[in-house]
N, C-alpha and C positions, 0 to 999 in steps of 0.2 A: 620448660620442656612441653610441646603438646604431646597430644595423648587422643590416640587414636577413638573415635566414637561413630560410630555405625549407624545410630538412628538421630533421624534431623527432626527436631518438636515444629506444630508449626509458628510457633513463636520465633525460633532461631531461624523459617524458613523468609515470615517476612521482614524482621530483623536485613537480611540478605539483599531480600526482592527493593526494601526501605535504602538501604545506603548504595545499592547499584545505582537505584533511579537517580538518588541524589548526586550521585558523581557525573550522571550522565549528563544532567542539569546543569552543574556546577563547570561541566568541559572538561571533567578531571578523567582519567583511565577505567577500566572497570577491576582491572589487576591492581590499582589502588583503594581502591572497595573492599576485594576479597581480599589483601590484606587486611585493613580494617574490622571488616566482620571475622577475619581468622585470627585477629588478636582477642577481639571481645568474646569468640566464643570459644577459644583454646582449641584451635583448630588450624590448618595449613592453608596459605594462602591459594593451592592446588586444589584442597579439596572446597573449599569456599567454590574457589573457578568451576569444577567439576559438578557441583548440584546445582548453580544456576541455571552451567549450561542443557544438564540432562534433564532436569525436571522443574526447573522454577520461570527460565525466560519465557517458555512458550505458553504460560497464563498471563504474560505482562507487555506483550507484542503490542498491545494499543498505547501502556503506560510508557512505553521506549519512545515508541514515534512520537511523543508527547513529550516527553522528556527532553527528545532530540530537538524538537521545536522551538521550546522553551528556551535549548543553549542557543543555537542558532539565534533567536529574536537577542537573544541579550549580546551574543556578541557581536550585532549588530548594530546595539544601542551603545556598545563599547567603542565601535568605529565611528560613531557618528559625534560620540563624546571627544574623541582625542582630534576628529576632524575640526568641530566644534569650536576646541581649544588650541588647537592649532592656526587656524584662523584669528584667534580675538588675540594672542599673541602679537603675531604680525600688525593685525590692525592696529595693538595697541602699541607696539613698539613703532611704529609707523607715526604714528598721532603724538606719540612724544619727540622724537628727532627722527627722521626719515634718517638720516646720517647715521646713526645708530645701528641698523640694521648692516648685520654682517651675513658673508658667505655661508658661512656656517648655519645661520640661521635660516635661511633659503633654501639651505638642503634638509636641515630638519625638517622644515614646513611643508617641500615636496615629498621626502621620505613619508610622512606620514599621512599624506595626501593618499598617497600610491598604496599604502597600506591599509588605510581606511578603504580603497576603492578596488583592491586587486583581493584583498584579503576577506573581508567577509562576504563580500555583494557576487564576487566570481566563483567562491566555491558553492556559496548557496546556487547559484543560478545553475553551475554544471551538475552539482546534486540533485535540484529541483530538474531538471533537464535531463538526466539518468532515469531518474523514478518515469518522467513522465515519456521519454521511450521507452521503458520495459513495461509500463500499463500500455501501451500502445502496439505493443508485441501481442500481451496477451488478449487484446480486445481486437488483435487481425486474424489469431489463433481461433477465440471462440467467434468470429465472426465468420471463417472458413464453416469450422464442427457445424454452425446453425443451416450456413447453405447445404452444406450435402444432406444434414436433416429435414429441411425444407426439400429438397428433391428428391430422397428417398419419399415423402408425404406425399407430397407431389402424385409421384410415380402410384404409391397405393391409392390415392384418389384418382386418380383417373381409373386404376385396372376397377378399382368399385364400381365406379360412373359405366362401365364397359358391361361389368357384368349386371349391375341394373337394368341398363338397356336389354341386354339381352333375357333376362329377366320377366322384364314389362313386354318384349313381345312373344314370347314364350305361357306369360297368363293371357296376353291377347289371342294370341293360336287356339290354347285352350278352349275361351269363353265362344269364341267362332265355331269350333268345330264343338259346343257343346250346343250351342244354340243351333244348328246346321241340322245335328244328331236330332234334337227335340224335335224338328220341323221335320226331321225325316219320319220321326216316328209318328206324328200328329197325322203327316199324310197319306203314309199307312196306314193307321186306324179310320180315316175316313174311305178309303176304297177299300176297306171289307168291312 
């Protein structure tokens, strides 16, 4: 019977964070995980689900994509294994009686051609091909946000440049009519 426990040690949290990653590695479910950790730690397979997802996946967002990588590359190496041996089959049933070779065996060899070739190379491509439209969403997004900040900047460099100039002829008027002023007064003092 489990038995309801309220506070998660962080031992039992990476215990959790530990055999999600490994399932994700392995290709396997993540609800087969929280089983797992909710058998070892006398706990629901729910509530396992329920703390990864509220407080433990989003410190392990790099170890996932890592993780993911990881299956990806091996079931990869799993296609290329059974392409592999599908191939040396043939060949070598080939190389012993060509005559030997049956129907059946033709479609094996193309079945698992098609599956080495449709199964792992086509989902990684449309996955890798998702990710890399939605980076490409958000780098038209923040490539928009930077031009209206470059033209909002824009706009305040110029009104500056504007009011500098106006500025700089404003001390020029000054120093004019200061010098004008002095020359007035100079040539008053010399005619009295």
């Amino acid at each position: 019977m489990k038995v309801r426990h309220d506070a998660w040690s962080h031992e039992d949290d990476l215990l959790l964070a530990e055999t999600v990653l490994r399932f994700i590695r392995e290709g396997s479910t993540q609800i087969a995980a929280f089983e797992e950790v909710g058998e070892k730690l006398n706990r629901t397979a729910a509530a396992c689900g329920f703390r990864w997802n509220a407080e433990i996946r989003q410190h392990y967002t790099e170890a996932i994509e890592i993780a993911k990588k990881r299956r990806r590359e091996k079931k990869r190496e799993e296609n290329k294994e059974k392409k592999s041996s599908a191939k040396h089959r043939v060949v070598a049933d080939d190389n012993n009686d060509i005559n030997s070779l049956t129907l059946e065996d033709c479609i094996a060899f193309l079945q698992n051609m098609k599956e080495a070739n449709d199964g792992g190379q086509a989902q990684s491509i449309k996955t890798d091909h998702l990710l890399l439209q939605k980076r490409n969403e958000e780098l038209l997004k923040e490539n928009k946000e930077l031009q209206k900040k470059y033209e909002k900047l824009k706009n305040a460099h110029q009104s500056i440049e504007e009011d500098y100039k106006i500025l700089v002829k404003i001390i020029d008027e000054a120093r004019k009519n200061i010098i004008l002023g002095d020359d007035n007064k100079d040539g008053n003092n010399l005619v009295n």
